[in-house]
C-alpha positions in Angstrom: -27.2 13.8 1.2 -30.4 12.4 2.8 -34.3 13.1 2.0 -37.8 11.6 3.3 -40.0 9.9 1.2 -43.7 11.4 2.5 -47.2 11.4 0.6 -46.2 15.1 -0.8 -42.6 13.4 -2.1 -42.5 13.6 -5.7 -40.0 11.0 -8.0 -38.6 11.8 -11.2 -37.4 7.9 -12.3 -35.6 6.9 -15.3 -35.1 3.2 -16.5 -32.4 2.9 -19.6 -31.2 -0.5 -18.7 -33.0 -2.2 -22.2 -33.8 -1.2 -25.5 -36.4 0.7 -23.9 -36.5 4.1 -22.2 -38.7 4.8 -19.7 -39.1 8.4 -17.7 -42.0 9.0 -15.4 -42.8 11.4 -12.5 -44.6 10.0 -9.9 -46.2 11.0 -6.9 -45.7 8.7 -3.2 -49.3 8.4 -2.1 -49.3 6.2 1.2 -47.6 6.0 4.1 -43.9 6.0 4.5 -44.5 2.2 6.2 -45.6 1.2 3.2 -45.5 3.6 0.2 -47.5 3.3 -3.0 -47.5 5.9 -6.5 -49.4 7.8 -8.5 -48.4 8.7 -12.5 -48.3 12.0 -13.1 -46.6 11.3 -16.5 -45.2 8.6 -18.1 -43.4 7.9 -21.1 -42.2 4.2 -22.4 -40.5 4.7 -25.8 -38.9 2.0 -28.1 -35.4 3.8 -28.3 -33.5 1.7 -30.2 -30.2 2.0 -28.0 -30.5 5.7 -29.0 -30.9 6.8 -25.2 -28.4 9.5 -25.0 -30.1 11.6 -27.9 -33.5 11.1 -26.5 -33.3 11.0 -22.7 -33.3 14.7 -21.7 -36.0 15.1 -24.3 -38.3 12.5 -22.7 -37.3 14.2 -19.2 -38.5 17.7 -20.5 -41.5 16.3 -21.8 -42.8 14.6 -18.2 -41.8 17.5 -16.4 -44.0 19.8 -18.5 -47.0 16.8 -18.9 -47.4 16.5 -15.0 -46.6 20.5 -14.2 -43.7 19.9 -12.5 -40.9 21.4 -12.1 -37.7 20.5 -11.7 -37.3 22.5 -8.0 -40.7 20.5 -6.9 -38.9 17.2 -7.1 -38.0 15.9 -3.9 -35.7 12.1 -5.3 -34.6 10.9 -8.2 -34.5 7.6 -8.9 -32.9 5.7 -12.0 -32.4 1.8 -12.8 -28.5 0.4 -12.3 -28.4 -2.8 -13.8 -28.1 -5.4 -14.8 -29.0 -4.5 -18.4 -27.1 -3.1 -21.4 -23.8 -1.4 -20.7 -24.7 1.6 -22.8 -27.9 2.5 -21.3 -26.9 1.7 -18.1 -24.1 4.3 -18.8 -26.0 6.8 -19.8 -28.7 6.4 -17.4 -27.0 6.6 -14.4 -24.8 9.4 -15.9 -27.6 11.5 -16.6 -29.2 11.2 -13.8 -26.2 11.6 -11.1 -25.7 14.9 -13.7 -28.7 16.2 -13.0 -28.6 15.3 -9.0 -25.4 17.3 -8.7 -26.4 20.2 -10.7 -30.2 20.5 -9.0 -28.7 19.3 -5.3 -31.2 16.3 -5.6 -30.9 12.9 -4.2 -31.2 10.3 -5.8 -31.5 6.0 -5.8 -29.9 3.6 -7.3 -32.7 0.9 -8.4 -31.7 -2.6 -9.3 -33.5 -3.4 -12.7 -34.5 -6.9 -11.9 -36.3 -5.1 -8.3 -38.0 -2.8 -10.3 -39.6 -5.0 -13.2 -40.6 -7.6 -10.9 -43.9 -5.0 -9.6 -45.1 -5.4 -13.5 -46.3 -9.0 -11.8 -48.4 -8.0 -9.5 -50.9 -9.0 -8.2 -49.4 -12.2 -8.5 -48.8 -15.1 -5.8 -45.6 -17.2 -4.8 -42.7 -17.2 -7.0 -41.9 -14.5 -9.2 -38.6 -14.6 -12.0 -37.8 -11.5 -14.3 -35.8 -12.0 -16.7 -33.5 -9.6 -19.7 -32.2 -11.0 -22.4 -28.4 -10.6 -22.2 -27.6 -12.0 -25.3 -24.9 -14.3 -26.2 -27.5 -17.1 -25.0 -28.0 -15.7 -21.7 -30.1 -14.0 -19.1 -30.4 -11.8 -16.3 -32.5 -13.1 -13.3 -33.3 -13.2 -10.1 -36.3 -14.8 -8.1 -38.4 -13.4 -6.0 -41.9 -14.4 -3.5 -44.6 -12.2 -3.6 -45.9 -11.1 -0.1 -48.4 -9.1 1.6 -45.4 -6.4 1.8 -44.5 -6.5 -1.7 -41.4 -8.8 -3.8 -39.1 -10.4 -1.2 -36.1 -11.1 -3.2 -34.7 -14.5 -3.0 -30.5 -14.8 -3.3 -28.9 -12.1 -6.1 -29.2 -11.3 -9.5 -27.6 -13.5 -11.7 -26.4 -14.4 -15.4 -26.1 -17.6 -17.3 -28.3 -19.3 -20.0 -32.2 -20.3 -19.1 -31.7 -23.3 -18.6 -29.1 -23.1 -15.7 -31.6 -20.5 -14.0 -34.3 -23.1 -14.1 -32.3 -25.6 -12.2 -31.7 -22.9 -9.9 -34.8 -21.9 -8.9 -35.8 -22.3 -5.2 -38.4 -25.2 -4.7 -41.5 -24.3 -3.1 -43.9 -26.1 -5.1 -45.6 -22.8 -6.5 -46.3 -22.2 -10.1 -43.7 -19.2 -11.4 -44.8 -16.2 -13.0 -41.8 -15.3 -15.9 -41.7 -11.7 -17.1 -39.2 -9.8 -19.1 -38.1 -9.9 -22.5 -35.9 -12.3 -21.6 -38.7 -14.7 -20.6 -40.6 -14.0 -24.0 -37.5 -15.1 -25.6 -37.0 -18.3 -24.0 -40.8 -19.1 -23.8 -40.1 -22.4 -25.3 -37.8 -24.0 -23.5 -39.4 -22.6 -20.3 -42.2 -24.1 -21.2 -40.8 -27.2 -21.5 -39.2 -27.2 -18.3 -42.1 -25.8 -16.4 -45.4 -26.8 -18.0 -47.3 -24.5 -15.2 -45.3 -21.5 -15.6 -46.9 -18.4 -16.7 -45.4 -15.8 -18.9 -46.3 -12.2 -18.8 -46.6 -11.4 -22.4 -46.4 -8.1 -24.1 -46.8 -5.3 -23.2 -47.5 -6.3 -19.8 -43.6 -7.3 -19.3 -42.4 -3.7 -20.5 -40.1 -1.7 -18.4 -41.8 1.4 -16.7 -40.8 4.3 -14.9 -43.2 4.0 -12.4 -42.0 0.4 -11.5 -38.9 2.1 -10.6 -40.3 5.2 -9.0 -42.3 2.4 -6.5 -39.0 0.5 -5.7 -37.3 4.0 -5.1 -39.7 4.8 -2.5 -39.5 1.6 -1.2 -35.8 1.6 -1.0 -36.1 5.3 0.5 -38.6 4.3 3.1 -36.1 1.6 4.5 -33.5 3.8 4.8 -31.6 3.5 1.4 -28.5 5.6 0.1 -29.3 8.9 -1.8 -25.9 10.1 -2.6 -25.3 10.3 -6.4 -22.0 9.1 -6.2 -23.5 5.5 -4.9 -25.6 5.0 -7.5 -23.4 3.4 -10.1 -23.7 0.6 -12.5 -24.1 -2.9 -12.2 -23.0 -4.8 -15.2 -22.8 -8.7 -13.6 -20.5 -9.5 -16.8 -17.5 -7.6 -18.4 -18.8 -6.1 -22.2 -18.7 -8.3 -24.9 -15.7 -6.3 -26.0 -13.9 -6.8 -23.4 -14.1 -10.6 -23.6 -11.2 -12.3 -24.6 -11.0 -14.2 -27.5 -12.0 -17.9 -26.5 -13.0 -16.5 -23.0 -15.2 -16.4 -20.7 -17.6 -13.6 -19.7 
């Protein structure tokens, strides 16, 4: 299944990888070099890891703010992880659902590529982070350019502290983001007096960050079958973990 992201492309994106839930439909305005969005609609709702009984809702609500409907979507585009099992779960599930049933395409998204864009404009080094609990987080690092994030090695898990001493030198200060970064704030802080942390609700997960990386992702060629857009969990569930083990 393949599909051509144009300025008349419309997205229908879905982000369920936190405690948030986030459906938008946006609209690709630029060039297929280089795309850019505009919201048509866009919903960010606190859903209290109640995604599965609110999702389609949210959907049907979009769809009927921005006039769309579902036959004048050209990609769908939804977030794959890393985040909470659950959502992840349901997210993707829905939406490879719905791109089976409508003959859509659709993107897989990596959460971490889609909630670094809530930084922009800013300069040099860029590092989103979730909370993943258990004294951990999910990050990755990324360099802002001219042409939008360049990612910088792959997502990873461990506690803050062992990301920190990751982190590629470059001299730059680093702008944190996430709600993983709001929960560590602290001992960032400590470790990187320069650092600057996007606060609330500037580090919110959006649709429309993952509607741009979509387009992005579609523009350079990316996958649209359904059946490649799966989850990716970095760590087995904490249920799964042995006793005494390790994740």
């Amino acid at each position: 299944m393949s599909t051509s992201i144009s300025p008349a492309s419309t997205i229908l994106a879905v982000d369920t990888s936190t405690g948030w839930c986030a459906v938008g439909v946006c609209r690709v305005e630029a060039a297929p070099s280089s795309p850019s969005i505009r919201i048509c609609s866009e919903v960010v709702v606190d859903g209290g890891r109640l995604h599965a009984e609110r999702l389609f809702s949210l959907i049907d609500h979009v769809l009927c703010d921005s006039g769309v409907a579902l036959e004048a979507l050209s990609l769908l585009a939804v977030t794959t992880g890393p985040g909470s099992f659950t959502g992840l779960r349901i997210g993707v599930s829905a939406m490879q659902g719905l791109a089976l049933a409508r003959g859509l395409p659709l993107v897989g998204v990596p959460t971490l590529d889609a909630l670094v864009h809530a930084a922009a404009p800013a300069d040099g080094l860029v590092v989103p982070l979730l909370d993943a609990r258990m004294g951990e987080v999910f990050g990755a690092f990324y360099r802002m350019t001219a042409a939008g994030p360049e990612k910088l090695g792959e997502d990873r898990v461990g506690p803050v502290g062992r990301l920190l001493e990751q982190m590629p030198s470059g001299g730059e200060a680093a702008v944190f983001i996430g709600d993983g970064a709001d929960r560590y704030a602290a001992e960032i802080r400590s470790a990187l007096p320069n650092a600057r942390i996007v606060p609330p609700p500037g580090n919110t997960p959006r649709a429309s960050f993952v509607a741009l990386e979509a387009a992005r992702r579609r523009a350079a060629g990316a996958p649209t079958d359904p059946a490649q857009a799966v989850p990716v969990y970095l760590r087995k569930a904490q249920a799964e973990i042995p006793r005494g083990g390790k994740p």
